[in-house]
C-alpha positions as CSV (number, residue, x, y, z in Angstrom):
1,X,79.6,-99.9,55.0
2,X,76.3,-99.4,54.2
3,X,75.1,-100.2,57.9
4,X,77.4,-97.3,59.5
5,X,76.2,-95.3,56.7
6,X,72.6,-95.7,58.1
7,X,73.5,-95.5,61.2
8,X,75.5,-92.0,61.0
9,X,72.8,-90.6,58.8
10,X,70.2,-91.3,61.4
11,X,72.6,-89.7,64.3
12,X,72.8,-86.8,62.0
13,X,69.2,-86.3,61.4
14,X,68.4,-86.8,65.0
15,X,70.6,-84.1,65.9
16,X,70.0,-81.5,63.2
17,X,68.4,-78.7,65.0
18,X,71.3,-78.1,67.0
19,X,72.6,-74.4,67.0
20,X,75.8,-76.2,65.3
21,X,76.4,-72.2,64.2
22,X,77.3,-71.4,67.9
23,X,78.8,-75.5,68.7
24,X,81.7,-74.2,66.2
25,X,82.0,-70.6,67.3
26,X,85.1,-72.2,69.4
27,X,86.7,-73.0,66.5
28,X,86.8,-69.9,64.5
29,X,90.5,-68.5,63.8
30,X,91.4,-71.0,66.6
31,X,95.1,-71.3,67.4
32,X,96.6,-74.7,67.8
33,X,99.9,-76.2,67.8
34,X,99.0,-78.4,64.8
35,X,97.7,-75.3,62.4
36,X,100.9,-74.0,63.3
37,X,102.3,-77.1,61.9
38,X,100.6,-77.3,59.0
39,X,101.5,-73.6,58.2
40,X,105.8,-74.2,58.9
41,X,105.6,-76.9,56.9
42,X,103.6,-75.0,53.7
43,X,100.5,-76.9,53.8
44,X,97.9,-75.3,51.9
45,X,95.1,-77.7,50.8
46,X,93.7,-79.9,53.1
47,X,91.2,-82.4,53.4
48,X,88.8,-83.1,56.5
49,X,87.7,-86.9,56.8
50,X,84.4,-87.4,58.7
51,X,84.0,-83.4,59.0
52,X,80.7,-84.0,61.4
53,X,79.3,-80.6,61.5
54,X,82.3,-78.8,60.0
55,X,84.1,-77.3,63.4
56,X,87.8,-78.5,61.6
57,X,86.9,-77.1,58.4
58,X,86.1,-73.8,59.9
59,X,89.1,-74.2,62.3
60,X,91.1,-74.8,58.8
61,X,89.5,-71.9,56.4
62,X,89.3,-69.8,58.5
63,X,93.5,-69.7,58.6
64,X,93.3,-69.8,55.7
65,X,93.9,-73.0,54.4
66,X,92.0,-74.5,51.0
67,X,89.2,-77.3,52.4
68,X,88.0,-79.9,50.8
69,X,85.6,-82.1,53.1
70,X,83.4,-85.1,53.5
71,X,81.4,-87.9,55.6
72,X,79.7,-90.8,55.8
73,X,76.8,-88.7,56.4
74,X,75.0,-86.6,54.0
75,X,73.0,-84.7,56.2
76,X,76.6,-83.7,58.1
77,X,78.3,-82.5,54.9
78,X,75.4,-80.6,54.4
79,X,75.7,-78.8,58.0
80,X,79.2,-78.5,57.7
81,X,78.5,-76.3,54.5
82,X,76.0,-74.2,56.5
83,X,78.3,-73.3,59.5
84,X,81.6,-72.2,56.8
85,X,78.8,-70.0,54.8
86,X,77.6,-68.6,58.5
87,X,81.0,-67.7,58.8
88,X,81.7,-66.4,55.1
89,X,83.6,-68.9,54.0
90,X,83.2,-71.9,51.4
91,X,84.7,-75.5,51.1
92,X,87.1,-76.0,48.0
93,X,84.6,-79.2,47.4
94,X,82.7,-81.8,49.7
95,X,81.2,-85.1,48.9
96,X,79.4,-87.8,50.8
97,X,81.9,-90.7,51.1
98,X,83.4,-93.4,53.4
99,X,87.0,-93.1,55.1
100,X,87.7,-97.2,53.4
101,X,86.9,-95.3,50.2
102,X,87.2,-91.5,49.3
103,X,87.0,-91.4,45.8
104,X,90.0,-89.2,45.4
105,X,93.0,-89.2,43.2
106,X,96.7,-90.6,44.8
107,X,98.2,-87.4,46.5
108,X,95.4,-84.8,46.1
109,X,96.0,-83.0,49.1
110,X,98.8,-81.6,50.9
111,X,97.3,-83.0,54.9
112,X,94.3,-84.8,55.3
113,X,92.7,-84.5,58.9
114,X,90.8,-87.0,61.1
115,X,89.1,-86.2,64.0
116,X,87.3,-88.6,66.2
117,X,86.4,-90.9,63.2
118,X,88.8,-94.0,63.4
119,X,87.9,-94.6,67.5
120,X,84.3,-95.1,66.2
121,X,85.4,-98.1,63.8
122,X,87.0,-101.5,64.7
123,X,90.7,-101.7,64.3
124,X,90.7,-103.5,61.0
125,X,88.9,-100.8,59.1
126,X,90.8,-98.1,61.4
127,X,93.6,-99.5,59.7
128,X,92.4,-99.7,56.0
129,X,91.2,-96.3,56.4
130,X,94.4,-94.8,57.7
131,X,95.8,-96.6,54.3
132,X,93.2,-94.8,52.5
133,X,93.8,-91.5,53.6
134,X,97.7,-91.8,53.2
135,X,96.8,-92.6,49.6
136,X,95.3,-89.6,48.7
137,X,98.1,-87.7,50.8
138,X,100.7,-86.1,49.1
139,X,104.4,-87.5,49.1
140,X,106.3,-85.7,52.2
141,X,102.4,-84.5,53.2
142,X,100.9,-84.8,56.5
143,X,98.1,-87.1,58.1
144,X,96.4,-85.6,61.3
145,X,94.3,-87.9,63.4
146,X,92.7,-87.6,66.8
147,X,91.6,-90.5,68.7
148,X,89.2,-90.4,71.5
149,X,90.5,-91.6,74.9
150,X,88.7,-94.6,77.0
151,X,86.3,-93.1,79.9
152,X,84.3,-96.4,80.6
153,X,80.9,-94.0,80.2
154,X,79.9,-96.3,77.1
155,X,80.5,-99.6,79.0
156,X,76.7,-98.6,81.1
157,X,74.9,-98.8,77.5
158,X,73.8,-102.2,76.0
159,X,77.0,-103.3,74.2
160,X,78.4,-106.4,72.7
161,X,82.5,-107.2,72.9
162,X,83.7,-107.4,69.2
163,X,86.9,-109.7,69.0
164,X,89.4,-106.9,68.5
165,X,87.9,-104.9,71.6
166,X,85.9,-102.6,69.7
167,X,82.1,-102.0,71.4
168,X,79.3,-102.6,69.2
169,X,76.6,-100.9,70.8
170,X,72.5,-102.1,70.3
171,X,71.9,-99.0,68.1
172,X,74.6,-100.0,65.6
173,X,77.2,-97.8,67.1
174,X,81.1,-98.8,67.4
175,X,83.5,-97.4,70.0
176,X,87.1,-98.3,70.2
177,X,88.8,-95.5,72.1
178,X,92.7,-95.4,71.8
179,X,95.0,-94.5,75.5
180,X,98.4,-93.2,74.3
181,X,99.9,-96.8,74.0
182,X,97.4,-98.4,71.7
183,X,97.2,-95.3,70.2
184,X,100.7,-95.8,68.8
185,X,100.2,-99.9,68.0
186,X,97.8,-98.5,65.4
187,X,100.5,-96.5,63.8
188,X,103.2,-98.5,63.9
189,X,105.4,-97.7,60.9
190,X,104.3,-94.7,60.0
191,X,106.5,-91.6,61.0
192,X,104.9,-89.7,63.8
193,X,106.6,-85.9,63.5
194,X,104.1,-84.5,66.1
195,X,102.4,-85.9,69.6
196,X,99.7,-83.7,71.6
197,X,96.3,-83.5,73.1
198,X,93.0,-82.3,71.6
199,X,90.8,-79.9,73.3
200,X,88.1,-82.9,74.5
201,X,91.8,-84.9,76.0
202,X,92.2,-86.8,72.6
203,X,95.4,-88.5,71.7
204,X,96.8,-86.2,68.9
205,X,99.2,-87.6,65.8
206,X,100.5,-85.6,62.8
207,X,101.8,-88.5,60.9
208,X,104.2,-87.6,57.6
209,X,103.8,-89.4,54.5
C-alpha cells in the first residue's frame, strides 16, 4: 500500500487548512438511525477505519461511545485528534495504519465503522479489508460501512478502467462506487441486520459478526 499511502498523505496535506472544526460541526451529538443501533444493541467501544478528518469519531464520542481511530494518513489522524479536542473530547487511541492491516488484536472492539473508505479501493482489497475489520470485531459485534454511490462526475477526469471496474485516476486515485445491488455482491455472506442511506446518499450496512 505504500502508493495509496502517498497518495492519501498528499490529499491530506493539500487540504489541511480547511476549517475541518466547522466541516464536523454537523456531526456533533448527531442523531442517526445507526447510533441508535449501536446503543440497543450495547455497543460501547468502537473503532473508526479511515476516520479522514474525524466527523464519525466526533459523531461517536460525542454519544458517548469509547473511540479508537486511524488512517492511511498521518496528517488525517492528526486532524481528526484536533477537531475531538475542539470539541472536548479525546480518542481512546489512534494510529496511522492500513484498512488490509490494522495492527489490532482479534475482537478488540465491540463495532468498527467505515465510511467512504472501501469505494476508494478496488474490490479485491475491498474485500480483504472487510476481512480485516471483521477480525478485529468482536464475536456477535457489529461492522458499519458506507459506500459511495456512482454519479458519473469522476468519469470527466483522466482515468484508466482497472479489470474489476475500479477507476484509477492519473493522480493515483481509485474510485469504485457501490449502487445498492453491487453493494450487496460485496457482502455476500455476511449477515446484514441493518440497510439505510448516509447523509451524502451512501449505501449504508451494519453487518453482525
Amino acid at each position: 500500500m505504500p502508493n495509496d499511502r502517498e497518495y492519501w498523505e498528499r490529499c491530506w496535506k493539500r487540504d489541511r487548512d480547511r476549517d475541518f472544526f466547522a466541516c464536523a460541526k454537523p456531526y456533533f451529538r448527531l442523531s442517526s438511525p445507526e447510533i441508535e443501533f449501536f446503543r440497543q444493541r450495547a455497543v460501547r467501544t468502537v473503532c473508526d477505519a479511515g476516520c479522514g478528518f474525524g466527523a464519525y469519531c466526533l459523531a461517536l464520542a460525542s454519544n458517548g461511545f469509547s473511540v479508537t481511530a486511524f488512517d492511511l494518513s498521518e496528517t488525517a489522524v492528526e486532524i481528526t485528534g484536533r477537531v475531538l479536542e475542539h470539541y472536548g473530547l479525546r480518542l481512546a487511541g489512534h494510529r496511522t495504519a492500513s484498512v488490509l492491516d490494522t495492527g489490532y488484536p482479534d475482537g478488540a472492539f465491540d463495532a468498527v465503522v467505515c465510511f467512504s473508505v472501501l469505494d476508494h479501493m478496488t474490490v479485491p482489497d475491498a474485500r480483504s479489508a472487510l476481512r480485516e475489520l471483521s477480525r478485529i470485531t468482536r464475536p456477535g459485534g457489529l461492522l458499519l460501512l458506507a459506500l459511495d454511490t456512482p454519479d458519473g462526475d469522476g468519469l470527466s477526469t483522466e482515468h484508466d478502467l482497472l479489470p474489476d471496474g475500479s477507476i484509477r485516476y492519473a493522480d493515483g486515485g481509485i474510485s469504485h462506487p457501490y449502487d445498492a445491488r453491487s453493494a450487496e455482491r460485496l457482502l455476500t455472506g455476511r449477515r446484514i441486520v441493518h440497510r439505510g442511506t448516509g447523509p451524502k446518499g451512501e449505501n449504508v450496512f451494519i453487518v453482525e459478526k
